[in-house]
N, C-alpha and C positions, 0 to 999 in steps of 0.2 A: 728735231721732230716737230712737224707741224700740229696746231691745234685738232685737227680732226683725228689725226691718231695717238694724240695724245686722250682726245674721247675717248676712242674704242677702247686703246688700253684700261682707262678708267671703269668703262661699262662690263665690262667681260665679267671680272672677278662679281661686281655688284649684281650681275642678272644671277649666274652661278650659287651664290650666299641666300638673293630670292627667291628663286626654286626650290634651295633645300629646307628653306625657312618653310615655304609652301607645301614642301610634301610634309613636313614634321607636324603644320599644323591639321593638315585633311587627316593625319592618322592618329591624330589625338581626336579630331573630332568624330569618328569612326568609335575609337573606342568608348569615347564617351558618349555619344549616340546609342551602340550596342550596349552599354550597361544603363540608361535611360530607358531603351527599350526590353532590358528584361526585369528592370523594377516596375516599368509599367504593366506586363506581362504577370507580375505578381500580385498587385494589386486589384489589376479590371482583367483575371484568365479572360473572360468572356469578349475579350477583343474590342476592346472602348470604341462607340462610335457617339459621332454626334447626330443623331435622328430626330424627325420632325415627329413629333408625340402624337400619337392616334388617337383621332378624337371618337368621341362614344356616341354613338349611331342616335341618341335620345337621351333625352336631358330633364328634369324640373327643378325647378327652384320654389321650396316650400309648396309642393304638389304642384304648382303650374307648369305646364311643359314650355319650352323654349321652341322659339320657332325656328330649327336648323334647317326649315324648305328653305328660310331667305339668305342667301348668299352671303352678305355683309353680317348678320346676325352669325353666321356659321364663322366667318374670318374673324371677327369680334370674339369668340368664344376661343379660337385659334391661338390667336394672339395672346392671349391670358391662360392659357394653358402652355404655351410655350414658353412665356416666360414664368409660371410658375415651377417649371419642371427643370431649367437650366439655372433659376437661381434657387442653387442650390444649400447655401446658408441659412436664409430665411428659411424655406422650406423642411429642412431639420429643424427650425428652432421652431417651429409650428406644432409639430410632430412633440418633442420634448414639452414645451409647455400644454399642449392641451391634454397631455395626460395627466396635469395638474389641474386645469383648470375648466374642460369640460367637464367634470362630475361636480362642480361648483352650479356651473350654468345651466347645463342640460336639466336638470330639474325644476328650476325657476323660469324657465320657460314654459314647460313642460306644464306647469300646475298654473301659469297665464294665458293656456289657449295658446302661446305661441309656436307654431313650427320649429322642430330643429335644427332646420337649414340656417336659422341665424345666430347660429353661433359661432359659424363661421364669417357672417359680416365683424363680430366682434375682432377675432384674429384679422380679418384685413384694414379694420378700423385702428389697432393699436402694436399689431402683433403682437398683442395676450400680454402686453408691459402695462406699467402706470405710466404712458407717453403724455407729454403736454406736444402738444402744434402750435405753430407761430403765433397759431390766432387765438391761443389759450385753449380750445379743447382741452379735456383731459379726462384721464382713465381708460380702462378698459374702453370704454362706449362711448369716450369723445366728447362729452356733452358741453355744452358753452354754459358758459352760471345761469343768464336767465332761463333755459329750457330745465338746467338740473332743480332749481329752485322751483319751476313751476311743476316739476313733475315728484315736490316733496322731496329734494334730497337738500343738505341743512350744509351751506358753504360760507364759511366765514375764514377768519385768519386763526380761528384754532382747530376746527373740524372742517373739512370737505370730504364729502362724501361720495364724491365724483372719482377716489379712490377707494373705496368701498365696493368692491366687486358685487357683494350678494346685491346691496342696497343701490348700486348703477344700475344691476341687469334688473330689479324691479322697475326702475323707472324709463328702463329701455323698451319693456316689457310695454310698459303701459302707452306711453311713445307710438310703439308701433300697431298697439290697439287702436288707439286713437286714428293714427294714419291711414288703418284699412278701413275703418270705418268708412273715413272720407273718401277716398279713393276707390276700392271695391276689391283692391287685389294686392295681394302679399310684395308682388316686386314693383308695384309703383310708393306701395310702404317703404319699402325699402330704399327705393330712390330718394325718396320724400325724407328719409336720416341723414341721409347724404347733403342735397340741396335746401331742402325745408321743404315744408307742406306751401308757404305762399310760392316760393320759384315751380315747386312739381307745377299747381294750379294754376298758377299763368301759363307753363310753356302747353300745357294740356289744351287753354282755352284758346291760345293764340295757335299751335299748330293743329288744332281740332282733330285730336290725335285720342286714341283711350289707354295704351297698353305704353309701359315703356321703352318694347323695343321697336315701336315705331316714331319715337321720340328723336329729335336732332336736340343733342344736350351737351354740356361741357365735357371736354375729354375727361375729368377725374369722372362724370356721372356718369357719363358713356362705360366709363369699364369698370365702376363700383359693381355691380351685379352681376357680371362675366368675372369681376376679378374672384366674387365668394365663388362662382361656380366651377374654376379653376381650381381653387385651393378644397373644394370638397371633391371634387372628382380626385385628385391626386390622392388626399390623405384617407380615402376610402379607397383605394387601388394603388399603396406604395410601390408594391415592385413592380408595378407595371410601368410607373415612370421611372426609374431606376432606384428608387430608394429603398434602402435597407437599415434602418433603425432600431439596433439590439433595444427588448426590452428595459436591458439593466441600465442606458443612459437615456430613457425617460428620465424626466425628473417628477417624482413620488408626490404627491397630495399631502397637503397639511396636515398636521396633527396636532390638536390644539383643544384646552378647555375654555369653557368665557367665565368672565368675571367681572362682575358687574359695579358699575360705578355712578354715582348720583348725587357727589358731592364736588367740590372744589379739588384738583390735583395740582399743589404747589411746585411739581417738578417730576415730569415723566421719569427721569433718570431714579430718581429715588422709589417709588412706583416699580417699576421694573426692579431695580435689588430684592425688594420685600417680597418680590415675586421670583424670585431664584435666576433672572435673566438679567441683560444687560440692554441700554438704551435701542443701540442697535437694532437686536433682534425684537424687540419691542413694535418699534419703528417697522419693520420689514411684515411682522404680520398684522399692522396694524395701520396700512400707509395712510388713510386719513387723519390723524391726528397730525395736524401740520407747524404746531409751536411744543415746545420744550413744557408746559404747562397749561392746565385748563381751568378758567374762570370759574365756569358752570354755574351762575347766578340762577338759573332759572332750575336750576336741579333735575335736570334732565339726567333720566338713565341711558346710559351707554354702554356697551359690551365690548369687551377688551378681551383678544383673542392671547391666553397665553401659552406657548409650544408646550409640549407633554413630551419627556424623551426626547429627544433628537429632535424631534420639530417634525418630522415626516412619518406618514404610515408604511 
């Protein structure tokens, strides 16, 4: 037998074993397909699609209107709405924490003259965590040591209060008082937390511009202001963008007495026993305290948040 039909004899049975290997595997992936498709079918009945998110005919941000006659200003708003609405993790945990931590904030704005459109810069500044950034930021509000120190919040290696939620959003408060002042309008303030008030005031003077969305500015500044108005349009219209966020996993607001302190504390962990809690939980309602122990030479009173029941309302 020559080598060529000694091939074929070889090929024959192996194309045969191929084919059936191939039909075996199309009707597994059939079935496994159709049962992919009717768990999806029970999860999204409404027919999951992936759609470009409607944007809303008018817009402001802290009573200013946005200019969506400009084209680029409209795609800019676009773009931060679409991706707020597909990334969909963040966007639940936005949802869950500010049921926590809007009734914190929204009042301390509220009682500073500040609009409450920013308290969603807070959510896109940290997402509503005690975040540090590369470059040291920290807290809720971001703030670097020498703006929290100048705007009275007390950071050293035993207290920072740049974890102090009430005591950030006062000096965020005050921050963006200051900014409109200089400025003349709420979202060039708001730029100006972003970049600084020297960067806002140069790129103003050099592009002899007055509003921010006529500003050419770094891509994070560029879509600081589109990014809050993204995430306030969505979590003021959840099912519009597809979200549906039972009540019951919110997560619930603190519940907590204070108790006040103006001496020397030898050891937080002992501190918290005598208080019926554990270092931890200490620690968690209380994340400025940033050493195991406090000096307090200068007998400064302090306020220590300690959980009541469960810790939540």
């Amino acid at each position: 037998m020559n080598s060529s039909n000694k091939k074929k004899k070889f090929l024959k049975p192996f194309l045969i074993i191929t084919a059936v290997l191939i039909s075996i595997s199309f009707l597994s992936f059939k079935v496994v397909s159709e049962g992919l498709v009717g768990d999806i079918q029970e999860y999204f009945p409404q027919s999951y699609r992936i759609v470009s998110p409607e944007l809303p005919e008018q817009i402001s941000f802290a009573g200013e209107d946005v200019p969506l006659d400009q084209f680029e200003v409209k795609e800019k708003l676009d773009r931060e709405l679409t991706v707020g609405t597909y990334w969909h993790s963040a966007m639940i945990f936005y949802f869950k924490r500010s049921n926590r931590w809007f009734p914190v904030i929204e009042p301390i704005l509220k009682k500073n003259g500040i609009p409450d459109d920013f308290k969603y810069i807070s959510v896109i500044e940290s997402d509503l965590t005690q975040a540090v950034s590369p470059a040291g930021a920290t807290g809720f509000w971001q703030f670097m040591k020498p703006a929290a120190l100048k705007y009275g919040l007390e950071v050293n290696e035993f207290v920072d209060e740049r974890y102090h939620v009430e005591k950030a959003t006062e000096a965020a408060c005050k921050y963006l008082k200051d900014s409109k002042e200089k400025f003349g309008t709420w979202t060039l303030a708001a730029a100006s937390y972003n970049m600084g008030r020297y960067g806002t005031d140069n790129q103003l003077e050099r592009q002899k511009a007055d509003t921010y969305y006529n500003l050419v500015l770094s891509e994070e500044t560029t879509r600081y202001v589109f990014r809050a108005l993204a995430v306030k349009t969505i979590m003021n219209n959840p099912a519009k963008y597809g979200f549906h966020v039972n009540a019951e996993s919110l997560y619930p607001e603190l519940n907590y007495k204070i108790v006040t302190v103006d001496s020397e504390i030898k050891h937080w962990a002992d501190f918290a026993a005598s208080n019926g809690i554990n270092y931890k939980t200490l620690k968690y309602f209380n994340p400025w305290l940033r050493d195991n122990y406090l000096p307090n030479k200068s007998k400064k009173t302090y306020e220590i948040k300690i959980p009541v029941g469960s810790g939540t309302k």
